[in-house]
C-alpha positions in Angstrom: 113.2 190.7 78.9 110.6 190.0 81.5 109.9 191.9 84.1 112.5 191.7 87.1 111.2 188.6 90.1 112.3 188.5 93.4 112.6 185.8 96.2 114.2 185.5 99.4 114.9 182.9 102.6 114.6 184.7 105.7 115.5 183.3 109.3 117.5 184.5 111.9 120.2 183.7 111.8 120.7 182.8 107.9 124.6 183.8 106.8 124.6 180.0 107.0 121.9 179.0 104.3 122.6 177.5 101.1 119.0 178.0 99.9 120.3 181.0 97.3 123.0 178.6 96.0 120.2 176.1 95.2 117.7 178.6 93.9 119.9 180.7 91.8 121.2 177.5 90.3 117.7 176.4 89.2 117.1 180.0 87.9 119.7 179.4 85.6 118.8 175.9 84.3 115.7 176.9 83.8 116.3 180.0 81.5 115.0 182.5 84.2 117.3 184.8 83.7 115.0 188.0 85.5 115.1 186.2 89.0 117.0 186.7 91.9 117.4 185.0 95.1 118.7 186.0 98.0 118.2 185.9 102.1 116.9 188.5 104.7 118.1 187.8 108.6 114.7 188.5 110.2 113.2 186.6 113.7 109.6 186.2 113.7 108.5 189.2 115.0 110.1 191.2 112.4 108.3 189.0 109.9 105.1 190.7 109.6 106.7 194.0 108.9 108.8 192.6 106.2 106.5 190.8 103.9 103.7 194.1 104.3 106.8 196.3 102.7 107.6 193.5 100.1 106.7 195.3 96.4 104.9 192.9 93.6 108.3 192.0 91.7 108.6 189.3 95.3 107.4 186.1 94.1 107.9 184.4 98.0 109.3 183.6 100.7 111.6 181.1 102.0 111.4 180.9 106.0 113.3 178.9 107.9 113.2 179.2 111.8 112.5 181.4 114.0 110.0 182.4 111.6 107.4 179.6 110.5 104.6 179.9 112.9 104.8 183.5 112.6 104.6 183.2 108.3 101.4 180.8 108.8 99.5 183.4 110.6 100.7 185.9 108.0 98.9 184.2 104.8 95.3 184.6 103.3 95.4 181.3 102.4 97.0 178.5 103.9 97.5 174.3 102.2 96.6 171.1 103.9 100.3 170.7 105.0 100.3 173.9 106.2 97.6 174.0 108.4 97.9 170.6 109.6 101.0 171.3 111.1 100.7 174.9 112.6 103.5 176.2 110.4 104.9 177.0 106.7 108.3 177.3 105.5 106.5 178.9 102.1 104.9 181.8 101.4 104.2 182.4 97.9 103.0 185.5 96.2 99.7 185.7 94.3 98.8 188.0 91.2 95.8 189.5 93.4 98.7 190.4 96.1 97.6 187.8 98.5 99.8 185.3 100.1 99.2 181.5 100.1 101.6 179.8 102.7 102.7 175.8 102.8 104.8 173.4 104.2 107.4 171.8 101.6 109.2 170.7 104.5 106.3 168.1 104.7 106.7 166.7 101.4 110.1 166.9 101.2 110.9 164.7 104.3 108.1 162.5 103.0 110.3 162.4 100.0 113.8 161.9 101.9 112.4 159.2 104.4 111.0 157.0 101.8 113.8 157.3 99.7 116.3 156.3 102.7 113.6 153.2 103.1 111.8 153.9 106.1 108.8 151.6 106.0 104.9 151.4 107.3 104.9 150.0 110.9 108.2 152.1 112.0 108.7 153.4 115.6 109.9 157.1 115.4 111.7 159.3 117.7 111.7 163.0 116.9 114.6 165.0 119.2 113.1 168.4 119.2 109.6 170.4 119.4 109.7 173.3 117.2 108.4 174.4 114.0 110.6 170.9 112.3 109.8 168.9 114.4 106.1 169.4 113.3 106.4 168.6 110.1 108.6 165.4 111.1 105.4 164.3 113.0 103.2 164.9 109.6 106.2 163.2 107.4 106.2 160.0 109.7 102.5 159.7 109.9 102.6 159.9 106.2 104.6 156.6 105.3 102.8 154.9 108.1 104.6 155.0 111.4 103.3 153.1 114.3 103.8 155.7 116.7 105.9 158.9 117.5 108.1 160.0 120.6 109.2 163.3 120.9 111.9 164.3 122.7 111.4 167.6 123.9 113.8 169.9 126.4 110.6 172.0 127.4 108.0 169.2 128.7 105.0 171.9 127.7 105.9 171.6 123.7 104.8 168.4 123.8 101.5 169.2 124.3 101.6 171.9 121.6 102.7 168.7 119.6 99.5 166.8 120.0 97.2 168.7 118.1 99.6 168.0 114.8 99.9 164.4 115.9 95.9 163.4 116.4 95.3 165.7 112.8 97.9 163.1 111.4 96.5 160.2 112.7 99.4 159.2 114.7 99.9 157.8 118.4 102.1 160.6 120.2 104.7 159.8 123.1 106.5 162.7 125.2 110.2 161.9 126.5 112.2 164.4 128.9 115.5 165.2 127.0 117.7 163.5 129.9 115.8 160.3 128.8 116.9 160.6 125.0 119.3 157.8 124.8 116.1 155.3 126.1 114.5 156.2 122.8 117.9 155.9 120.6 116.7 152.2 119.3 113.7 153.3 117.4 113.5 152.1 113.5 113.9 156.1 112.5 115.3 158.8 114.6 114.9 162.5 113.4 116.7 165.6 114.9 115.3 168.6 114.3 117.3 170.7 116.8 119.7 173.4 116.1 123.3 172.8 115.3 125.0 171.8 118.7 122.1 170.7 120.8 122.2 167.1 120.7 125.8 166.7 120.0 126.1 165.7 123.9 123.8 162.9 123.0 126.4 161.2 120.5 128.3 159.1 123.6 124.8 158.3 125.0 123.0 156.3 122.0 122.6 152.9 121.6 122.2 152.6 118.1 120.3 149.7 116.0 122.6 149.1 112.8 119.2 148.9 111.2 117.8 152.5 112.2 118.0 155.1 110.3 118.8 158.1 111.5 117.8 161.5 109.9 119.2 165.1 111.1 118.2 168.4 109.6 121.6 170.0 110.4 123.8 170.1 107.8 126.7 172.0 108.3 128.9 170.9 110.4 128.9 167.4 108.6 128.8 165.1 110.1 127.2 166.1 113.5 128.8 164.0 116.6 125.1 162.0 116.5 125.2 161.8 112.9 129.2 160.2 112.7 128.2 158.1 116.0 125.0 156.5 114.1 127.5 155.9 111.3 129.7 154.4 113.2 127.1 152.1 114.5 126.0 150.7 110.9 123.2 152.7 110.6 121.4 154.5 107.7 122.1 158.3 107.8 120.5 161.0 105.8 121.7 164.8 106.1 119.9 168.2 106.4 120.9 168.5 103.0 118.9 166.3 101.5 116.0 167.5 103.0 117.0 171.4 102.1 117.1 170.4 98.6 113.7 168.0 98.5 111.6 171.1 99.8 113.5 173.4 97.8 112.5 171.5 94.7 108.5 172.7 96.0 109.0 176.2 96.6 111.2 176.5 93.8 107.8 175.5 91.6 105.5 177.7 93.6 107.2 180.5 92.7 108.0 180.4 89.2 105.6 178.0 88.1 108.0 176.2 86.6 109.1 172.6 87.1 112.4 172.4 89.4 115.9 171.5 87.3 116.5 168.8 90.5 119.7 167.8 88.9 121.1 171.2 88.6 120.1 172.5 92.0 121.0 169.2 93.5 124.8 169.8 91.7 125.2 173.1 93.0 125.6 171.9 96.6 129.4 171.5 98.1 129.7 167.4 98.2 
């Protein structure tokens, strides 16, 4: 038998995550039976301390928020995605001990927006400034969005924002939270707040039937925006589809193996 392999997601908090559900699923598929997966409830100042006590059976990281500024400043080496967005959700192990850090959460929206039929040309409102809503800047830029608005509830993240939107190549817009609903008509609207944030928003919106609207919360499902867009005719997608797309590139970098999608896809609850 090989030798034992370790990996983790670590956020705080993370009893929630369904990460080790899809992970452990693809072990299995894919005949690893020496690797375990499992999640660590760590903010991102314990982060540092963490992966410096990690042994060499850890194969990666998982990190979800608070944690994925604090993992990019952690790596030796860092991708394209990574770097161009000022965060990873990755950290992968190398054979030398050194750790290489991405952003699958890039890729993986990429990978959900296209497939809901977002188009080159859209109009994009982002609710939400953090570590996400980064990547949901890099993700629009990617299939060709006209220009971005984010929504922010602290005015001075949207300036942190513009460094990710000019590397993109993407026109960036700021918006006060009070003024979300004015921005509710755009061809795509993302949420990347936590669970319960923009659920006052739900009797505010003036939803386009033709939008789509994307939010990375999954559980509750629906959210109150989510069911209201619904409602409305529009095209939803759910934080689980996402979870799973940039589980499917994590899942890769550490094994080296290509991801069973249809067995860690069937693993989720419906």
């Amino acid at each position: 038998m090989a030798d034992p392999r370790r990996a983790a997601v670590v956020g705080k908090p993370i009893a929630h995550s369904l990460s080790p559900v899809i992970h452990t699923a693809g072990y299995a598929a894919a005949g690893l039976s020496g690797w375990s997966y499992t999640q660590i409830e760590a903010g991102a100042d314990d982060l540092p301390g963490l992966v410096a006590g990690l042994g060499p059976e850890w194969a990666g990281l998982s990190v979800t928020m608070p944690g994925k500024e604090a993992a990019l400043a952690l790596a030796d080496e860092v991708s394209p995605d990574a770097a161009a967005v000022g965060a990873a959700n990755t950290l992968v192990r190398r054979a030398d001990g050194t750790w290489y850090a991405d952003n699958t959460d890039v890729t993986g929206m990429v990978e959900v927006l296209t497939g809901a039929g977002c188009v080159a040309g859209a109009v994009v409102t982002v609710l939400g400034a953090g570590g996400t809503a980064r990547a949901a800047i890099a993700a629009a830029a990617r299939i060709g969005a006209a220009e971005v608005t984010v929504v922010a509830r602290r005015p001075e993240a949207v300036d942190e924002l513009r460094p990710v939107a000019a590397a993109a190549g993407v026109p960036l817009a700021g918006a006060e939270w009070d003024g979300a609903p004015a921005h509710a008509r755009a061809d795509l609207v993302i949420s990347t707040v936590p669970k319960g944030v923009a659920d006052p928003l739900a009797d505010n919106f003036d939803w386009r039937p033709e939008s789509v609207f994307f939010d990375v919360v999954y559980d509750p499902w629906p959210t109150p925006l989510a069911a209201a867009a619904l409602t409305a005719g529009c095209r939803v997608v759910s934080g689980l589809d996402l979870l799973l797309a940039q589980a499917y590139g994590q899942f890769e970098h550490f094994t080296g193996v290509t991801a069973p999608r249809a067995a860690m896809r069937a693993a989720l609850p419906v």
